[in-house]
N, C-alpha and C positions, 0 to 999 in steps of 0.2 A: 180228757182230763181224768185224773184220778177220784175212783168213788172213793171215798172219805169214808170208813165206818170205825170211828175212833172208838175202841173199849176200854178203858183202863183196868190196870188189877192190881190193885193194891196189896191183896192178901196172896197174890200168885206167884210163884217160884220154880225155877228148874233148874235143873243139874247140867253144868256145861262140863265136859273133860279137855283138858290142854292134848296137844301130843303127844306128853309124856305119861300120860294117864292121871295129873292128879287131878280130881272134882272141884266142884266152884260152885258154891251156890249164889245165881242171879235173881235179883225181883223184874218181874216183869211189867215195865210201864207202859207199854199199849201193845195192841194188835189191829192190824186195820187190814183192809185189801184192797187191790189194784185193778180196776177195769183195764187199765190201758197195759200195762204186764203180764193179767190175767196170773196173779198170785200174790201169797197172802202173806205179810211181815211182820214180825215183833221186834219191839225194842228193848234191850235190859238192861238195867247195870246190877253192878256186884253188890250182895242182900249185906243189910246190917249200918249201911249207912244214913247218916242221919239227913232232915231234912232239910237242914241249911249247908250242908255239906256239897261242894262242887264233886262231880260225880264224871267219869267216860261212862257213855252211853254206847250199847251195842247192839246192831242192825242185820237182821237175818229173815230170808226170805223162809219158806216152810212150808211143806205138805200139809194139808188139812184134812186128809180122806173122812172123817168123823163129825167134821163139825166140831172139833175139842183142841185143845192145846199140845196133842200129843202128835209126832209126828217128828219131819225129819225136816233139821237145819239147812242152811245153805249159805253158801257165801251170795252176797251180792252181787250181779256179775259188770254192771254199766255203770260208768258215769249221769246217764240219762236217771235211774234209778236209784244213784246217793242223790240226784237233787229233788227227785221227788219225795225223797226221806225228810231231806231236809227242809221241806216246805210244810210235810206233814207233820215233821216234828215241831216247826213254828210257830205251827197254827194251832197245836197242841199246850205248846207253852207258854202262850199269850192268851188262851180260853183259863188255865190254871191261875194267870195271873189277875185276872177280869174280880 
């Protein structure tokens, strides 16, 4: 099963580039990691929206060699892996709601 280490970041942000190079500023609403994947995920969506605002959330695996936020993106590669996002995110959004 996956270890759970929910962090939120409220005040957290990074810079995504599309293909075409132009910049995107994301808030970052958790980071946690994966025993059973053995690597470490954030979730974001796009900074500046409000909080009753319906929002696409975005899922990226990620190098931690630091222990910090900095590091290298990654597409998610399995099915196995969007549904442990999606449990994670769940369980994330239902503790918010509590």
């Amino acid at each position: 099963m996956t270890d759970k280490h929910d962090h939120t970041h409220e005040d957290e942000f990074i810079t995504l580039v599309d293909p075409e190079g132009n910049e995107e500023l994301y808030q970052i609403l958790l980071t946690f990691e994966s025993d059973e994947f053995e690597k470490s995920y954030v979730l974001v969506y796009p900074a500046g929206k409000a909080d009753d605002e319906e929002v696409e959330i975005f899922a990226f695996a990620y190098d931690d060699p630091d222990e910090g936020l900095e590091g290298q993106l990654k597409d998610i590669e399995t099915d196995e892996e969007w549904d442990m996002i999606e449990e994670v995110l769940g369980a994330f959004v239902e503790d918010e709601d509590e």
